[in-house]
C-alpha positions as CSV (number, residue, x, y, z in Angstrom):
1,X,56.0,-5.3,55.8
2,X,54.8,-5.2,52.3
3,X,55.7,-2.2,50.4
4,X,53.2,-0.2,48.2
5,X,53.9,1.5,45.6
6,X,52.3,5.1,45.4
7,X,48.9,5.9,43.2
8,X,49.7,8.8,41.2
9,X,46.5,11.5,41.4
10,X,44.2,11.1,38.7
11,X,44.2,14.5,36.5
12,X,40.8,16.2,36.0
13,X,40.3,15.0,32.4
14,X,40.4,11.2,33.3
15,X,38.3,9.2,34.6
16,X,38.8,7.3,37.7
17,X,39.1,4.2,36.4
18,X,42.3,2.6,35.0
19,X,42.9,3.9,31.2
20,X,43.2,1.6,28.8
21,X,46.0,1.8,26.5
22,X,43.6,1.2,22.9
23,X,41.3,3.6,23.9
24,X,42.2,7.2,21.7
25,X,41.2,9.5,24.6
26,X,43.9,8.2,27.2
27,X,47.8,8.1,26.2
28,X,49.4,5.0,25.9
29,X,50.6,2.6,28.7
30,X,54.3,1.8,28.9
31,X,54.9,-1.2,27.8
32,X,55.7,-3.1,31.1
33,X,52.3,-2.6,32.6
34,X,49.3,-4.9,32.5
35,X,46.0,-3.3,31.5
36,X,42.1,-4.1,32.4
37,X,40.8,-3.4,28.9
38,X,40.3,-6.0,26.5
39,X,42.3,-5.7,23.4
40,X,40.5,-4.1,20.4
41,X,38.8,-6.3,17.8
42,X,37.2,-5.2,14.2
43,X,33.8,-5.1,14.2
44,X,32.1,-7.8,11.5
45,X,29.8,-6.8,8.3
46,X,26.7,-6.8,9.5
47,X,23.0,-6.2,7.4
48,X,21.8,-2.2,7.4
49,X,19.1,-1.8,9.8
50,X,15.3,-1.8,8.7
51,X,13.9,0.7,10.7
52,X,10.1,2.2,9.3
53,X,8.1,-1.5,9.5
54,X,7.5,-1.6,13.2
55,X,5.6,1.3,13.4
56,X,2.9,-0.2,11.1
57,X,3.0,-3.5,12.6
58,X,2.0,-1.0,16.4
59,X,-0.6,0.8,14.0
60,X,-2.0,-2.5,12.9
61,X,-2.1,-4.3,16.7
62,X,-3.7,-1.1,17.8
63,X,-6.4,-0.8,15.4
64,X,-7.0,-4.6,16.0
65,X,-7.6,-4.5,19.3
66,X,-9.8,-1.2,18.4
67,X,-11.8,-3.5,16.9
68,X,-11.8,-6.5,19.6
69,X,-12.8,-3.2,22.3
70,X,-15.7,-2.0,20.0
71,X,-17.3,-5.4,19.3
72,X,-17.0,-6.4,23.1
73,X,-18.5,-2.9,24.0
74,X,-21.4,-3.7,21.2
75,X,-22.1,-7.1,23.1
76,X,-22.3,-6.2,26.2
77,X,-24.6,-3.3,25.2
78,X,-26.9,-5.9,24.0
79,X,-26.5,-8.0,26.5
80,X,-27.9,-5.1,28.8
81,X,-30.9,-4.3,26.7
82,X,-31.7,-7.9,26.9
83,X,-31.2,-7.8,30.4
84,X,-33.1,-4.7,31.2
85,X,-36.6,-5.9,28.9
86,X,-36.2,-9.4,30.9
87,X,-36.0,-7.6,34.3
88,X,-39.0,-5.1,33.4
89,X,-40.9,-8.4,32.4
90,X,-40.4,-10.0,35.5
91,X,-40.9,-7.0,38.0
92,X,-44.4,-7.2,36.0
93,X,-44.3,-4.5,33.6
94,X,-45.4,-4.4,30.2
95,X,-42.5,-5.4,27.4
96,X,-42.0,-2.2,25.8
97,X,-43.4,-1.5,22.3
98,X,-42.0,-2.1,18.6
99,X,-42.6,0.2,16.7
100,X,-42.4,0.0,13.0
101,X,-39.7,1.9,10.9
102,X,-40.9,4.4,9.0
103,X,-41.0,4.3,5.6
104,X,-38.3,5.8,4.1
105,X,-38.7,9.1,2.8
106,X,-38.4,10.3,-0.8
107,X,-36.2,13.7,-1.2
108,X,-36.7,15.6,-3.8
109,X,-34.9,18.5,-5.3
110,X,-36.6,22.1,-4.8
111,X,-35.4,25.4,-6.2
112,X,-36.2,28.1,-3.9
113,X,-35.6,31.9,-4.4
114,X,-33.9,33.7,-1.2
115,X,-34.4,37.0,-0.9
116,X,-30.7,38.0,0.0
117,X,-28.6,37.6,-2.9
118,X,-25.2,38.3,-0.8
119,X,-26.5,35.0,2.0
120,X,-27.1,32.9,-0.9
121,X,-23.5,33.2,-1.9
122,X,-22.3,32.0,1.4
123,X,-23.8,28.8,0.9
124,X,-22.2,25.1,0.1
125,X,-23.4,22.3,-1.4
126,X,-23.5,19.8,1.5
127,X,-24.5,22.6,3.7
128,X,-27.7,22.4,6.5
129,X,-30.0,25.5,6.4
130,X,-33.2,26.3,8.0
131,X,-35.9,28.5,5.5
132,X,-37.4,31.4,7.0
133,X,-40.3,32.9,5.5
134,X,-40.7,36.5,6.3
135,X,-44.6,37.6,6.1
136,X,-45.9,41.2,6.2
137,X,-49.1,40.4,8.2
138,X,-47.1,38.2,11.1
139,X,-44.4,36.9,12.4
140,X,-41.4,34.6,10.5
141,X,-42.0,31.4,10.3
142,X,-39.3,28.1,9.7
143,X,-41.3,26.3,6.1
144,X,-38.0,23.6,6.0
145,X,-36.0,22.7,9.0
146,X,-32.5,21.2,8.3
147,X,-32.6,21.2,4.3
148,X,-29.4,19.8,3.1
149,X,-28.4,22.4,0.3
150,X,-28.1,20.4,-3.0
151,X,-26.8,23.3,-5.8
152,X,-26.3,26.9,-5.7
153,X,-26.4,28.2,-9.2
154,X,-24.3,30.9,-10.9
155,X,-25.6,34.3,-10.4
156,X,-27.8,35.0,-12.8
157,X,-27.4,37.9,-14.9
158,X,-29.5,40.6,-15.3
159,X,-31.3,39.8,-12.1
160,X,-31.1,42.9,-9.8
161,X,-32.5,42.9,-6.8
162,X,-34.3,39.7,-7.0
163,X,-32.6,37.3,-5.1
164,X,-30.4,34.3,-6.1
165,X,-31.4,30.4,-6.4
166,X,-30.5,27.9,-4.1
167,X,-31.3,24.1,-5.1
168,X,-32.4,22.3,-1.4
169,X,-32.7,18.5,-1.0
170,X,-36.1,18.2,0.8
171,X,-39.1,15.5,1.6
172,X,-41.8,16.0,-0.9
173,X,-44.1,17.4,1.3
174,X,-42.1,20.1,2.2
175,X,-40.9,21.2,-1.4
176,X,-44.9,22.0,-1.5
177,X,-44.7,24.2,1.6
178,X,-41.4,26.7,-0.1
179,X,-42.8,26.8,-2.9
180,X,-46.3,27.8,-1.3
181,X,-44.7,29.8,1.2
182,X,-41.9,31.8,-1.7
183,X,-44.9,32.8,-3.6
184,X,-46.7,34.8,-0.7
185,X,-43.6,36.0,1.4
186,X,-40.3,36.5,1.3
187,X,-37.6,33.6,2.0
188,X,-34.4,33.6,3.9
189,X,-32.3,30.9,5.1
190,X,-29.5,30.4,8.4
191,X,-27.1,27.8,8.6
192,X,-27.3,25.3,11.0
């Protein structure tokens, strides 16, 4: 009959497993006992750590395969137009029509006077308004839809209730119609 020595209860602090005698938390082994940790070694120079480049190398992958996605999306779209004129013309019907791009059209720069003094200083350059022109004999009509505004001038001084400029970028054709329409009625303008 073997004899066995007894195991002494662990205390709440420890771990279960055997202490080793290098580690600082646990006290030290006597000196006639083996141990199951590995001696302690000094740990070697080593280089500092570059850490900020891989997240631009992730941005970079991302964005090219952004690009792959888009440009496979764009083919295949036009690889289903195709399709769908080729499948018209065979079920018979008539290929659909081309029609010509318009020419493009000349914008020219058109000071208008807006009645409301307070609205005009609202506005932006950059900013889209329609102009409203307010007749006495019926009712408002849109002269310019979607003018891009180009300049709003300073207030002018002196000017008292006559309403402020506003410089719109507009089609030729329509720079006729505000100023026609400014010198029979009065104009307003919302932002779209």
């Amino acid at each position: 009959m073997s004899r066995t020595s007894p195991v002494p209860p662990s205390s709440p602090s420890s771990p279960s497993s055997p202490s080793c005698p290098n580690s600082p938390a646990s006290p030290a082994s006597p000196s006639g006992s083996s141990s199951t940790c590995p001696p302690a070694r000094p740990v070697p120079p080593f280089p500092p750590l570059r850490v900020g480049r891989a997240g631009g190398r992730l941005r970079r992958a991302v964005r090219r395969r952004r690009r792959v996605a888009s440009a496979g999306l764009a083919v295949v779209a036009a690889a289903l137009a195709v399709g769908g004129t080729e499948a018209q013309a065979s079920r018979g019907a008539a290929p659909p029509e081309v029609k010509p791009a318009p020419a493009a059209v000349r914008m020219v720069s058109a000071p208008v006077r807006i009645a409301d003094a307070a609205t005009v200083r609202l506005l932006r350059p950059g900013d889209r308004v329609d102009v409203v022109a307010a007749e006495r004999t019926g009712p408002p009509r849109v002269v310019a839809a979607g003018a891009r505004v180009a300049e709003v001038p300073a207030a002018e001084a002196g000017v008292g209730d006559g309403g402020a400029l506003v410089v719109l970028s507009v089609p030729r054709d329509t720079a006729r119609a505000l100023v026609g329409a400014g010198a029979v009625a009065r104009l307003a303008v919302t932002l779209c």
